[in-house]
MILOMI-497120 format. One record per residue (C-alpha): x, y, z; chain. Coordinates in nm, 4 decimals, m for minus. Layout:
N
east	north	up	unit
X	Y	Z	A
...
***
This chain:
164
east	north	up	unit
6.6226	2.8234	0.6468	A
6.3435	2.6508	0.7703	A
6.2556	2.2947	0.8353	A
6.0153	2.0647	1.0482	A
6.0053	1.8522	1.3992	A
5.7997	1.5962	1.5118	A
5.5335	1.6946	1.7231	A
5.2863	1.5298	1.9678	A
4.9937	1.6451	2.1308	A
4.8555	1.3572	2.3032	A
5.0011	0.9815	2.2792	A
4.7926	0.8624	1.9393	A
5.1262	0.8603	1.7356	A
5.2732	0.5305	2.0152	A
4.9340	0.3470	1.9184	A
4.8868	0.4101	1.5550	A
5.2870	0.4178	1.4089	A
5.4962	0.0645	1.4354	A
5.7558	0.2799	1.4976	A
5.6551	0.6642	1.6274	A
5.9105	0.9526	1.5869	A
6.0509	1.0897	1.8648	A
5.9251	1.4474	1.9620	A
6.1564	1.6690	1.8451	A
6.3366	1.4909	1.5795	A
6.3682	1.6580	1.2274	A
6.1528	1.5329	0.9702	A
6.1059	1.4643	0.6177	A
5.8295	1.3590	0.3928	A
5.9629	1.0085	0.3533	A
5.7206	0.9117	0.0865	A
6.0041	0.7387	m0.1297	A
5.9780	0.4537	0.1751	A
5.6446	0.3756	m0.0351	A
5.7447	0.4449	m0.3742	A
5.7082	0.0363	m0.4857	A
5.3964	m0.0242	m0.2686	A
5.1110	m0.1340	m0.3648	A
4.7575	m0.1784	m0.2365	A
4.7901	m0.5389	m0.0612	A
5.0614	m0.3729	0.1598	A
4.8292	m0.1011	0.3003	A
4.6890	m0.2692	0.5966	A
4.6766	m0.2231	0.9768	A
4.9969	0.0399	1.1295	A
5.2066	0.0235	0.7719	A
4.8867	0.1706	0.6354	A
4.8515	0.4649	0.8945	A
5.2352	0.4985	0.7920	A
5.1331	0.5637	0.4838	A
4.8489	0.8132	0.4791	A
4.9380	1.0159	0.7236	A
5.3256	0.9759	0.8325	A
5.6113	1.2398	0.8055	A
5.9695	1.0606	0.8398	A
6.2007	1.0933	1.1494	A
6.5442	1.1746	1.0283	A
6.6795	0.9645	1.3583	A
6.4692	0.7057	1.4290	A
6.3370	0.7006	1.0676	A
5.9553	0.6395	1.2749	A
5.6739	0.7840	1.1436	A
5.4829	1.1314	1.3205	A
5.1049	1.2499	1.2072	A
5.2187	1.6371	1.2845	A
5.5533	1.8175	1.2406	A
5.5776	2.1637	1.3715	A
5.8152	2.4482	1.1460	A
6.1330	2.5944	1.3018	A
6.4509	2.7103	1.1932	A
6.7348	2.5002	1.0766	A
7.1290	2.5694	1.1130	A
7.2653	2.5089	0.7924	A
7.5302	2.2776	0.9509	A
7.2286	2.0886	1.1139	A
7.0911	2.0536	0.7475	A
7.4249	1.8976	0.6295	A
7.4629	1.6547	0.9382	A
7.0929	1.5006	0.8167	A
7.1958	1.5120	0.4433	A
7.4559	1.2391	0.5939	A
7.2346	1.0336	0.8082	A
6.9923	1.0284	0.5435	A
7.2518	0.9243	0.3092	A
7.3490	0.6676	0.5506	A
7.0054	0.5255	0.5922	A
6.9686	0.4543	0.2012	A
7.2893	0.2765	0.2662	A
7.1785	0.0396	0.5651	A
6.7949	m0.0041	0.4441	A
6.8363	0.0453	0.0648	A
7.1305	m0.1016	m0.0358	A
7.3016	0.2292	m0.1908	A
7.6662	0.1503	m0.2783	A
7.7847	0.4513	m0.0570	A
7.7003	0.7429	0.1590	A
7.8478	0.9643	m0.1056	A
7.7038	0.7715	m0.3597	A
7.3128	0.8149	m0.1393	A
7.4492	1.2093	m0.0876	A
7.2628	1.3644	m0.3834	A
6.9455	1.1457	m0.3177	A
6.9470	1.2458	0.0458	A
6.9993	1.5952	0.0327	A
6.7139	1.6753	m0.2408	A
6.4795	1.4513	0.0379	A
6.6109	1.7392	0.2767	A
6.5835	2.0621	0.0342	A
6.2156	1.9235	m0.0900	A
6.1415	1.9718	0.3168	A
6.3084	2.2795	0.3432	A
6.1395	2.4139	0.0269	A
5.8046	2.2714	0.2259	A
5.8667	2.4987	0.4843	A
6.0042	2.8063	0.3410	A
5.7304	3.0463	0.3108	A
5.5485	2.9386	0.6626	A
5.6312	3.1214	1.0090	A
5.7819	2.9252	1.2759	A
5.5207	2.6965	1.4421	A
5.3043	2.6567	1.1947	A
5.1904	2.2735	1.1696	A
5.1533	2.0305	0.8973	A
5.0242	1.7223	0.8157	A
5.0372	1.4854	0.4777	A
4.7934	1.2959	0.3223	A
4.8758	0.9693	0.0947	A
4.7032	0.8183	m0.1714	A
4.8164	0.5644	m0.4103	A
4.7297	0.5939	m0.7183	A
4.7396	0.4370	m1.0866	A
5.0725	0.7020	m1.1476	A
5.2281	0.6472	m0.7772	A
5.1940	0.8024	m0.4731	A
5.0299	1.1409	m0.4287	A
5.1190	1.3600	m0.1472	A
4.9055	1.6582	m0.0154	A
5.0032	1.8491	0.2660	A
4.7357	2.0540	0.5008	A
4.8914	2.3893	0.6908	A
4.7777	2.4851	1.0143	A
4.8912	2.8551	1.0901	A
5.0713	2.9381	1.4230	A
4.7477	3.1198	1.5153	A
4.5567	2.8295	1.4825	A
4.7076	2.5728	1.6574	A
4.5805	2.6453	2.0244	A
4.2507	2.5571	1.8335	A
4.4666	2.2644	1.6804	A
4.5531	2.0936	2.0343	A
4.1513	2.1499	2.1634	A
4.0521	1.9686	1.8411	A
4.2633	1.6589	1.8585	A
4.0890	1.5765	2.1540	A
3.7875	1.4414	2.0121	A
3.5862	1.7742	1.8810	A
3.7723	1.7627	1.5297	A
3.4115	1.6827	1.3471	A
3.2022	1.8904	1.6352	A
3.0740	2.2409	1.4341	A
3.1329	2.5301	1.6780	A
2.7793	2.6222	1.8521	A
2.7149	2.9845	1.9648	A
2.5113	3.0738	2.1845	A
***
């Protein structure tokens, strides 16, 4: 079973998130944060947040890149519960085992996510609202292609390779 972490490969994520993930926390999508938004609330960081944040599972901050590993099934079932204790405290679910079903297809849509990718691969989601809600897209970067990955976040993401 696999699932994803948060990942950082320079210090963007502190700048452009209200509230960054912490490197190496599990993540989820977390688009239901967003599922009652609409356009007038898509402005400065909470926008960012938006298009291009996966969830924390601990700190419930937001990450632009999560990186695949494996996941203990007893790690799976302790986030089930803090998930399910988060809709408690932010969204006003009656109980955790009343949030449990909610938060563990949250998990399980991850997991599914990650399934058929090796181990450090990277992702990143995209967010756009639209007239029927909010659609997600995800963009996979193969383990092979990351080293490539980290030299293009530094500035040479819309550079075409020259050869010479």
């Amino acid at each position: 079973m696999k699932l994803a972490r948060a990942i950082h490969f320079d210090e963007s994520d502190q700048r452009v998130f209200h509230n960054p993930a912490r490197t190496g926390e599990w993540c989820i999508s977390g688009g239901f944060e967003f599922s009652n938004w609409v356009e007038a609330d898509l402005v400065g960081k909470a926008r960012q947040a938006f298009a291009n944040g996966w969830m924390g599972c601990e700190t419930y901050g937001r990450v632009s890149c999560v990186a695949i590993t494996r996941i203990e099934p007893q790690e799976r079932d302790a986030l089930v519960t803090l998930l399910a204790q988060h809709f408690v405290d932010i969204y006003g679910a009656p109980s955790v085992e009343a949030a449990r079903g909610t938060a563990t297809e949250e998990i399980d849509q991850m997991i599914d996510l990650c399934a058929d990718h090796a181990p450090n691969t990277l992702l990143t989601v995209s967010r756009a609202l639209t007239p029927a809600g909010v659609r997600e897209s995800y963009r996979i970067i193969e383990a092979q292609q990351a080293d490539l990955m980290q030299f293009a976040v530094h500035g040479h993401l819309d550079d075409e390779p020259h050869s010479h």
